[in-house]
mmCIF file of the N, C-alpha and C atoms, coordinates in Angstrom:
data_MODEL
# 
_entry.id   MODEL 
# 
loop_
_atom_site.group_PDB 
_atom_site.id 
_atom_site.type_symbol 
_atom_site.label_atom_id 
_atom_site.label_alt_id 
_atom_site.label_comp_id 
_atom_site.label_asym_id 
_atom_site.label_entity_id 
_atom_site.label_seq_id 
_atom_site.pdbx_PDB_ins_code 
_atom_site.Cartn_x 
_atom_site.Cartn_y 
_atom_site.Cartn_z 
_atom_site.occupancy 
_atom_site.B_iso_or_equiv 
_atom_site.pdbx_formal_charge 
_atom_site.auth_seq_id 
_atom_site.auth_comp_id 
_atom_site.auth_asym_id 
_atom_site.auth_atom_id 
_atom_site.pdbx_PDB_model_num 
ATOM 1   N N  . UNK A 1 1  ? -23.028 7.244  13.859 1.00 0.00 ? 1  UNK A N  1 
ATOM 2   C CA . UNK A 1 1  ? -21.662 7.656  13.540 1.00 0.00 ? 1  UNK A CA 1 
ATOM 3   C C  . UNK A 1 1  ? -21.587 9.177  13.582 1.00 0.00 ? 1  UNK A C  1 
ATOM 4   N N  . UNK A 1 2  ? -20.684 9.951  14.088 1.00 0.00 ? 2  UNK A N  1 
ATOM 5   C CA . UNK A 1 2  ? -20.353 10.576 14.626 1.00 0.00 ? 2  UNK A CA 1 
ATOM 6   C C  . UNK A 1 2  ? -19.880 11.675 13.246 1.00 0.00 ? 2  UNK A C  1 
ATOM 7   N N  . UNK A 1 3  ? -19.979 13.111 12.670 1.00 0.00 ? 3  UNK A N  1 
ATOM 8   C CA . UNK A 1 3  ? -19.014 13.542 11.808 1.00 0.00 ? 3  UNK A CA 1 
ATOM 9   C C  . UNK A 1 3  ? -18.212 14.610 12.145 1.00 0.00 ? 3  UNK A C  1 
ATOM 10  N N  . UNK A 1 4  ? -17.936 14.688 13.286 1.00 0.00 ? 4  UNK A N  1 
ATOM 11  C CA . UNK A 1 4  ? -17.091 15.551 14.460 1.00 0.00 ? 4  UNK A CA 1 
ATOM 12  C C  . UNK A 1 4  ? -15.804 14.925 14.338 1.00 0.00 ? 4  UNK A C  1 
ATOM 13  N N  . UNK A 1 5  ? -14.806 15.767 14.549 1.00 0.00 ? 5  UNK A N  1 
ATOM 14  C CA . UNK A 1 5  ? -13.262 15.082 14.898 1.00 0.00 ? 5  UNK A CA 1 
ATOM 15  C C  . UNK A 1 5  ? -13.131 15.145 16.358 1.00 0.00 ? 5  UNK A C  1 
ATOM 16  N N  . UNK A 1 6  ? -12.786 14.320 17.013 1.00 0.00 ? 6  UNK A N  1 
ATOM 17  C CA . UNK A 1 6  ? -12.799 14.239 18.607 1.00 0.00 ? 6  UNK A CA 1 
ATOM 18  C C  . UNK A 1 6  ? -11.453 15.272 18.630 1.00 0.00 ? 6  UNK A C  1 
ATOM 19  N N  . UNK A 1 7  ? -11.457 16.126 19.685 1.00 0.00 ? 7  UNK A N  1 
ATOM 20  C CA . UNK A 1 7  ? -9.564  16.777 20.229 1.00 0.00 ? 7  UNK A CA 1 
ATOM 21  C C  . UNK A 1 7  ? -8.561  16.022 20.348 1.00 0.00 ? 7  UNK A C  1 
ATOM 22  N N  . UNK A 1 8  ? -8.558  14.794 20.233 1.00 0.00 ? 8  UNK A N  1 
ATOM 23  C CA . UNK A 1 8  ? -7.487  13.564 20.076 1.00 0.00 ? 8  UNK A CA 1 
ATOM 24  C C  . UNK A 1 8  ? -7.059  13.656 18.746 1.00 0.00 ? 8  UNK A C  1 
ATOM 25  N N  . UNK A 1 9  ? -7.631  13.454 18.163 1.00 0.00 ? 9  UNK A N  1 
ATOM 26  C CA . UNK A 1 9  ? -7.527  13.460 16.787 1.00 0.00 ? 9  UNK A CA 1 
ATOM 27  C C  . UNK A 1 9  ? -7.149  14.615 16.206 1.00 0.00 ? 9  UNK A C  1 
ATOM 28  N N  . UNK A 1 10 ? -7.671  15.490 16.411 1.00 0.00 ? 10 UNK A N  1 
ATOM 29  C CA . UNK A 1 10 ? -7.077  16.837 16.405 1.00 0.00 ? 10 UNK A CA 1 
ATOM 30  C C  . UNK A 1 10 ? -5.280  17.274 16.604 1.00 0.00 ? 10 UNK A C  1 
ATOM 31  N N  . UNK A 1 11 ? -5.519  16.741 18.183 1.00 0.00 ? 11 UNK A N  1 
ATOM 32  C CA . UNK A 1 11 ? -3.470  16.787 19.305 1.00 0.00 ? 11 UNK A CA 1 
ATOM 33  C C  . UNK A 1 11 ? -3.095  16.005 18.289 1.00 0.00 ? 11 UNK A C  1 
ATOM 34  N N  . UNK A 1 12 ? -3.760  14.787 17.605 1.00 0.00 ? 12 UNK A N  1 
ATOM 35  C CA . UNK A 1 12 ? -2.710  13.840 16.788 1.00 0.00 ? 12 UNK A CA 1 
ATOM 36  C C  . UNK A 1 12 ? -2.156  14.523 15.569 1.00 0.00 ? 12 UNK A C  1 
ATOM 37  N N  . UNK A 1 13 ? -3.306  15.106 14.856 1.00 0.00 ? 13 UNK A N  1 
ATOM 38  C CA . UNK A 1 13 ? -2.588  15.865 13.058 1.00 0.00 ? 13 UNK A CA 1 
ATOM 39  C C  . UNK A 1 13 ? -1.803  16.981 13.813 1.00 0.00 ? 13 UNK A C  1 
ATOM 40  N N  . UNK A 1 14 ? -1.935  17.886 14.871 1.00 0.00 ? 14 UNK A N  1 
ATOM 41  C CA . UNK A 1 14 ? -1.306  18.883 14.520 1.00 0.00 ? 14 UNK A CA 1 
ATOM 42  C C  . UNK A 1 14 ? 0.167   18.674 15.417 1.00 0.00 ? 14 UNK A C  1 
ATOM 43  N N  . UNK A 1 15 ? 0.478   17.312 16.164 1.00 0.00 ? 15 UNK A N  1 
ATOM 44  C CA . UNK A 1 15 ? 1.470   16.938 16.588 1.00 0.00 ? 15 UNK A CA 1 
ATOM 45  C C  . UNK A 1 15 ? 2.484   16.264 15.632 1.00 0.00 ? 15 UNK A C  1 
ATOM 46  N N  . UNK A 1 16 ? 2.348   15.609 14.778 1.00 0.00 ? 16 UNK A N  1 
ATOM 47  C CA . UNK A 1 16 ? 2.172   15.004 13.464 1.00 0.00 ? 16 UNK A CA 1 
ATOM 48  C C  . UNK A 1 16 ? 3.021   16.164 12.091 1.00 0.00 ? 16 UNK A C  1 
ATOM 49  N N  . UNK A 1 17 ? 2.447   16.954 11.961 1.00 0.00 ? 17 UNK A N  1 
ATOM 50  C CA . UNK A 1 17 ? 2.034   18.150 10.878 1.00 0.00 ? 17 UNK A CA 1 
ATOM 51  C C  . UNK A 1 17 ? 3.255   18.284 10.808 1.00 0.00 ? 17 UNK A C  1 
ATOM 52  N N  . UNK A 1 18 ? 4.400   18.492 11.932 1.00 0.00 ? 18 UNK A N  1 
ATOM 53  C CA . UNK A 1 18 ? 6.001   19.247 11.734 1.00 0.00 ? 18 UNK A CA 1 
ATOM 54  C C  . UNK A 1 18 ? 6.811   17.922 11.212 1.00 0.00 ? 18 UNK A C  1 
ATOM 55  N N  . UNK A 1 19 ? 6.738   16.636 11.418 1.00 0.00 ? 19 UNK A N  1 
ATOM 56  C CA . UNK A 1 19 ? 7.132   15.922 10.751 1.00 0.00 ? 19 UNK A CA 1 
ATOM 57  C C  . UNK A 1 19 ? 7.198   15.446 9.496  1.00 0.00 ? 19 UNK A C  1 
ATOM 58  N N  . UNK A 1 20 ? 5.388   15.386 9.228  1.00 0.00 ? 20 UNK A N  1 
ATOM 59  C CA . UNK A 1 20 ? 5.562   15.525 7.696  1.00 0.00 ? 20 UNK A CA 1 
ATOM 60  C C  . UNK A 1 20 ? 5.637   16.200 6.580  1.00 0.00 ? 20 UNK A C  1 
ATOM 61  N N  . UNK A 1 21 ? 5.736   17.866 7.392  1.00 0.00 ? 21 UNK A N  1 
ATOM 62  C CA . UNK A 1 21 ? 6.197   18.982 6.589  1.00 0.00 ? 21 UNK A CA 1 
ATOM 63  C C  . UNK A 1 21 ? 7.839   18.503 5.947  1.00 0.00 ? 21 UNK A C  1 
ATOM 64  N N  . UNK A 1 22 ? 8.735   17.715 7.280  1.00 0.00 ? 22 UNK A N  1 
ATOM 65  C CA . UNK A 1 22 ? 10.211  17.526 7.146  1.00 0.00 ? 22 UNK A CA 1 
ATOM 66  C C  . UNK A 1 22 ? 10.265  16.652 6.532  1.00 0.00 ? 22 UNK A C  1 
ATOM 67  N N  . UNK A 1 23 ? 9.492   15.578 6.322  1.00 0.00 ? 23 UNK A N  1 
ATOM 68  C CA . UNK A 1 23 ? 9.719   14.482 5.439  1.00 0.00 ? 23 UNK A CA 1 
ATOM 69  C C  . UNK A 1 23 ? 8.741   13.504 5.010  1.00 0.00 ? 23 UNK A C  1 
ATOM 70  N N  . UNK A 1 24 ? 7.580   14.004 4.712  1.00 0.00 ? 24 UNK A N  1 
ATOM 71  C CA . UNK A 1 24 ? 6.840   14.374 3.686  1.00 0.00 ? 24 UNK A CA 1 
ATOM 72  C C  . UNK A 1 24 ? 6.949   13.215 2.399  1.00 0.00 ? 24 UNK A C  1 
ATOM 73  N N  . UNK A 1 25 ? 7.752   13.736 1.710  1.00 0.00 ? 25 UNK A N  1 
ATOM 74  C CA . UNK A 1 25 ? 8.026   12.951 0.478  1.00 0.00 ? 25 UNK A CA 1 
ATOM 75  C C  . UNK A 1 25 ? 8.828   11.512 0.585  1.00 0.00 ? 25 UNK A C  1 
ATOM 76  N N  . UNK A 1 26 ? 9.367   11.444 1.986  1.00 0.00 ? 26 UNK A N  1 
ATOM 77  C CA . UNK A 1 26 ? 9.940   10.162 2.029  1.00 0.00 ? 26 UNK A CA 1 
ATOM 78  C C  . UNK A 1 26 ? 9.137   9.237  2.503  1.00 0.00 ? 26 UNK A C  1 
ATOM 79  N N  . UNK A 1 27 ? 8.113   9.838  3.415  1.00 0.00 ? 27 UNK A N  1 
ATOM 80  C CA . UNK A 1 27 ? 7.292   9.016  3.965  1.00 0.00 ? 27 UNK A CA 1 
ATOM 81  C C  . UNK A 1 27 ? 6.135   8.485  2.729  1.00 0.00 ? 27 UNK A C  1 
ATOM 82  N N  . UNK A 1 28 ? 5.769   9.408  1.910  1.00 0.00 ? 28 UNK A N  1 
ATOM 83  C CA . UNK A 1 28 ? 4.825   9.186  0.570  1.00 0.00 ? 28 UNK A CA 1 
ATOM 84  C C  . UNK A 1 28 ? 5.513   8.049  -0.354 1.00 0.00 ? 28 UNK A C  1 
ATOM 85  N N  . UNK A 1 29 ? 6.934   8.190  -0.529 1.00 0.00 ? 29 UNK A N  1 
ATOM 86  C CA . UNK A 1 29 ? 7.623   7.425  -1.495 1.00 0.00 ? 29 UNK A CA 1 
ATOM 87  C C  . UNK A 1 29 ? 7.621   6.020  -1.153 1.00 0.00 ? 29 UNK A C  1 
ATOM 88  N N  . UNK A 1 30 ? 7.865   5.789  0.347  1.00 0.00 ? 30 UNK A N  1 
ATOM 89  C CA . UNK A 1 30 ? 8.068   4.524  0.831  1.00 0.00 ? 30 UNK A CA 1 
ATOM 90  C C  . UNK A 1 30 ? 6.911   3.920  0.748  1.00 0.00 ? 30 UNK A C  1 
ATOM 91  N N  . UNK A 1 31 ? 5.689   4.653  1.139  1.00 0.00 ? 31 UNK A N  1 
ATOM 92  C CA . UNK A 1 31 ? 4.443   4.076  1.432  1.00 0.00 ? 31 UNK A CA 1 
ATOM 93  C C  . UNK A 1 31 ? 4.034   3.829  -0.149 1.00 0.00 ? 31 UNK A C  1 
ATOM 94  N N  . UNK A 1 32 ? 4.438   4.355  -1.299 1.00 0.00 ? 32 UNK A N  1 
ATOM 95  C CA . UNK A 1 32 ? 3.978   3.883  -2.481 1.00 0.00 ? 32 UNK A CA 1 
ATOM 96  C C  . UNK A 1 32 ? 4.432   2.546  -2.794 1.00 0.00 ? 32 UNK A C  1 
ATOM 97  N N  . UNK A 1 33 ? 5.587   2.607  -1.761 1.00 0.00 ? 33 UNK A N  1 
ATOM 98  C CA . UNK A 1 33 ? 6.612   1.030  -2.693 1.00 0.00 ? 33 UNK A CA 1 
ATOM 99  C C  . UNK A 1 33 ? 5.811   0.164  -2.326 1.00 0.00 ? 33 UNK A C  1 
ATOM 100 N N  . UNK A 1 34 ? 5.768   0.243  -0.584 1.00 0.00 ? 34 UNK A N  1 
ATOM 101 C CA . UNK A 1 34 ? 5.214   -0.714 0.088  1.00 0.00 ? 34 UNK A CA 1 
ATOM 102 C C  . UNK A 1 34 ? 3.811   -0.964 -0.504 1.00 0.00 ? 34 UNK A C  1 
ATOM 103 N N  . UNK A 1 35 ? 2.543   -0.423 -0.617 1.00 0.00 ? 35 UNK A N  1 
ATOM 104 C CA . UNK A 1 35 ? 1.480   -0.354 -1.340 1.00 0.00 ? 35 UNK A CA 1 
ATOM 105 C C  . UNK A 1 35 ? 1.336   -1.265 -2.125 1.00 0.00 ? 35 UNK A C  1 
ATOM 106 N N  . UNK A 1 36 ? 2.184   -0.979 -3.375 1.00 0.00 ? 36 UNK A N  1 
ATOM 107 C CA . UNK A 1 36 ? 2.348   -1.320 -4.542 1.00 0.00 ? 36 UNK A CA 1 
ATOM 108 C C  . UNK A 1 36 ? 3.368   -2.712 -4.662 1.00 0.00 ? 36 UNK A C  1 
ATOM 109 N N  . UNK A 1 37 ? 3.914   -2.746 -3.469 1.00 0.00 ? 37 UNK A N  1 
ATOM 110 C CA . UNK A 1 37 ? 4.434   -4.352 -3.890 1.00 0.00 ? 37 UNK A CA 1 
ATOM 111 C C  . UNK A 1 37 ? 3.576   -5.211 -2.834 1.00 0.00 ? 37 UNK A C  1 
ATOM 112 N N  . UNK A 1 38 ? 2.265   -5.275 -1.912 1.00 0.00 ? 38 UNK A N  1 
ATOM 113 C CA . UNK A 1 38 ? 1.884   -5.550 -1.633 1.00 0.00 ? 38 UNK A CA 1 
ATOM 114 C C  . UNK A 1 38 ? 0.454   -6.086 -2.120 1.00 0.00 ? 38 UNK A C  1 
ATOM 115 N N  . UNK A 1 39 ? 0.361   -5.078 -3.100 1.00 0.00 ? 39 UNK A N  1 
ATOM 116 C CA . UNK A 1 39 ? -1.452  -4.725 -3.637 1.00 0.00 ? 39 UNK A CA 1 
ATOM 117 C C  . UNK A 1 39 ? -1.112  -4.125 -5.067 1.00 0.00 ? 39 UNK A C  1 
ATOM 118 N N  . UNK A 1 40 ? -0.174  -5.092 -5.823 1.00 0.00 ? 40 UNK A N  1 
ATOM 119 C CA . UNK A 1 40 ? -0.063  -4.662 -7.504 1.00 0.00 ? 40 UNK A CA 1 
ATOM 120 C C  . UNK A 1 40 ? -1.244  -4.385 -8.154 1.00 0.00 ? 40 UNK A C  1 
ATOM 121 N N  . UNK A 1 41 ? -2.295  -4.493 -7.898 1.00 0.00 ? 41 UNK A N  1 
ATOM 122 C CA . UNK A 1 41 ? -3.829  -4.552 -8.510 1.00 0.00 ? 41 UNK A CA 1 
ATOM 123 C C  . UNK A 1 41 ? -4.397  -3.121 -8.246 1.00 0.00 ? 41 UNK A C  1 
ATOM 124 N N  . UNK A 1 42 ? -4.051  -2.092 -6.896 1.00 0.00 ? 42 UNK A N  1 
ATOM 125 C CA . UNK A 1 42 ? -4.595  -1.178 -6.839 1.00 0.00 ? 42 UNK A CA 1 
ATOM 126 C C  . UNK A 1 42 ? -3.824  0.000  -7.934 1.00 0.00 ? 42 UNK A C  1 
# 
């Protein structure tokens, strides 16, 4: 296993990065609901 980030992965966060600077907290909020009404235990 590898502990390098390939340049894909790389183009992906920093393509990525301006979106969730803009919405950020909506994307966090939703993903808590979903989470949490999926996996009440975690």
């Amino acid at each position: 296993m590898s502990n390098t980030v390939s340049q894909e992965t790389i183009n992906i966060v920093k393509s990525t990065a301006p979106i969730l600077k803009k919405h950020g907290q909506k994307i966090t909020t939703r993903m808590y609901e979903v989470m949490f009404e999926q996996y009440p235990d975690v």
